[in-house]
C-alpha positions as CSV (number, residue, x, y, z in Angstrom):
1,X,-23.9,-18.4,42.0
2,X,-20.8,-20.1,43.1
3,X,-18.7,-20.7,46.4
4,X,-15.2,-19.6,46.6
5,X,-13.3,-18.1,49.7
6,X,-12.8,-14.6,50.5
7,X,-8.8,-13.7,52.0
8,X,-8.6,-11.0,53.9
9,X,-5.1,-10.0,54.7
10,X,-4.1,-7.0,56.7
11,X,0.1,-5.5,56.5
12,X,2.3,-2.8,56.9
13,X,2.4,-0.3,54.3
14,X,5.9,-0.9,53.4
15,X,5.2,-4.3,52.6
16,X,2.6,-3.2,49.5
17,X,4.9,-4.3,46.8
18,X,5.9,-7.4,47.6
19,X,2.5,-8.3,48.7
20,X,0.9,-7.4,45.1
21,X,3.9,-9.5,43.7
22,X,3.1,-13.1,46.2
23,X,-0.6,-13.2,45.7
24,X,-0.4,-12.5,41.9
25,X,2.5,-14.5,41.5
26,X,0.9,-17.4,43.9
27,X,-2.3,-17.6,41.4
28,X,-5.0,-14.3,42.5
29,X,-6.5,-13.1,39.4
30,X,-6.7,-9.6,41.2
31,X,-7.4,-8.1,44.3
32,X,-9.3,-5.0,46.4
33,X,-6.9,-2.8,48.1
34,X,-7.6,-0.3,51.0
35,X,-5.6,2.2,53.2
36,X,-6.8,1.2,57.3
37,X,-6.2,2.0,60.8
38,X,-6.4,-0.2,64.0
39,X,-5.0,-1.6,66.9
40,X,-3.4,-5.1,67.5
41,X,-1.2,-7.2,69.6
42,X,1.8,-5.3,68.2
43,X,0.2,-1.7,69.5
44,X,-1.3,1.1,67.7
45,X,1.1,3.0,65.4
46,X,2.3,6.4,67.2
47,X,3.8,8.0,64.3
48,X,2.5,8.8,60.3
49,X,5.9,8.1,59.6
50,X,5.2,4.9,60.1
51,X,2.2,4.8,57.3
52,X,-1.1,3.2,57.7
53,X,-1.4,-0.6,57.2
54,X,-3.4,-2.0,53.8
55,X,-6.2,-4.3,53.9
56,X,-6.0,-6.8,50.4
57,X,-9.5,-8.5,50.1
58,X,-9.0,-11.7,47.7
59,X,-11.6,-13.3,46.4
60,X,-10.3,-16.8,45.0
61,X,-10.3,-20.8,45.0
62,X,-9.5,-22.7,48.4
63,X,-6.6,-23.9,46.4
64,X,-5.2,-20.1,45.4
65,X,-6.2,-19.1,49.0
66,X,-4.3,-22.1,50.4
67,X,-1.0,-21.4,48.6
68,X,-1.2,-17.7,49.6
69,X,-1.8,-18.4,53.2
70,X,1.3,-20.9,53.5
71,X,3.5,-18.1,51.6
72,X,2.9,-16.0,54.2
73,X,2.9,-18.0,57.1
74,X,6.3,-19.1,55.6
75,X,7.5,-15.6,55.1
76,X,5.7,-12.5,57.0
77,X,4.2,-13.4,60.3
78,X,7.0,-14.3,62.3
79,X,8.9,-10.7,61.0
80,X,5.7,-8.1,60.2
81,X,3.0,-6.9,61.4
82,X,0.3,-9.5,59.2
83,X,-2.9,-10.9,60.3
84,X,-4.5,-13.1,57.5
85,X,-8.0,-14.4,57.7
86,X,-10.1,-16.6,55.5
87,X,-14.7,-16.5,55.4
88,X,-16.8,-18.8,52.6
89,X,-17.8,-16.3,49.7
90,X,-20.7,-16.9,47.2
91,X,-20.6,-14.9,44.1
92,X,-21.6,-14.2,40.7
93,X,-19.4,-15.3,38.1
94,X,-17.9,-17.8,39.3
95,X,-15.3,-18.3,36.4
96,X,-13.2,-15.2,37.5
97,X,-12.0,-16.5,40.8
98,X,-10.0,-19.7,39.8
């Protein structure tokens, strides 16, 4: 088994695609995505208009994790509805999350 970080980052819906594009671009080698609902410090969504949010899970190095974070730090949170959080994984082949 190995160690590596697990990202969780949560976003509006109409930021999909250039989410996708930042955390391949920025090193991922892929990615879980899932359709979610909740409630935040920016309110619940009153509207499907609106869309739900997506959840990305990213499993990855502390150095992949790192560059993602900063992008969007630098780029969504002061703009979007992002939350971004980071937990210690341990997984099986270890090779596939550089």
């Amino acid at each position: 088994m190995a160690q590596a970080k697990l990202l969780t980052i949560i976003a509006e819906s109409a930021l999909r695609r250039r989410l996708v594009d930042d955390i391949l671009r920025l090193g991922a080698t892929g990615f879980t995505e899932s359709e979610v609902r909740g409630q935040g410090s920016r309110g619940r969504r009153t509207s499907d208009l609106e869309g739900q949010n997506i959840r990305f899970e990213i499993v990855a190095s502390q150095a992949t994790v790192s560059a993602i974070l900063a992008h969007i730090e630098e780029n969504y949170f002061e703009n979007y509805a992002v939350i971004a959080y980071v937990v210690d994984a341990t997984v099986l082949r270890g090779e596939k999350y550089t």
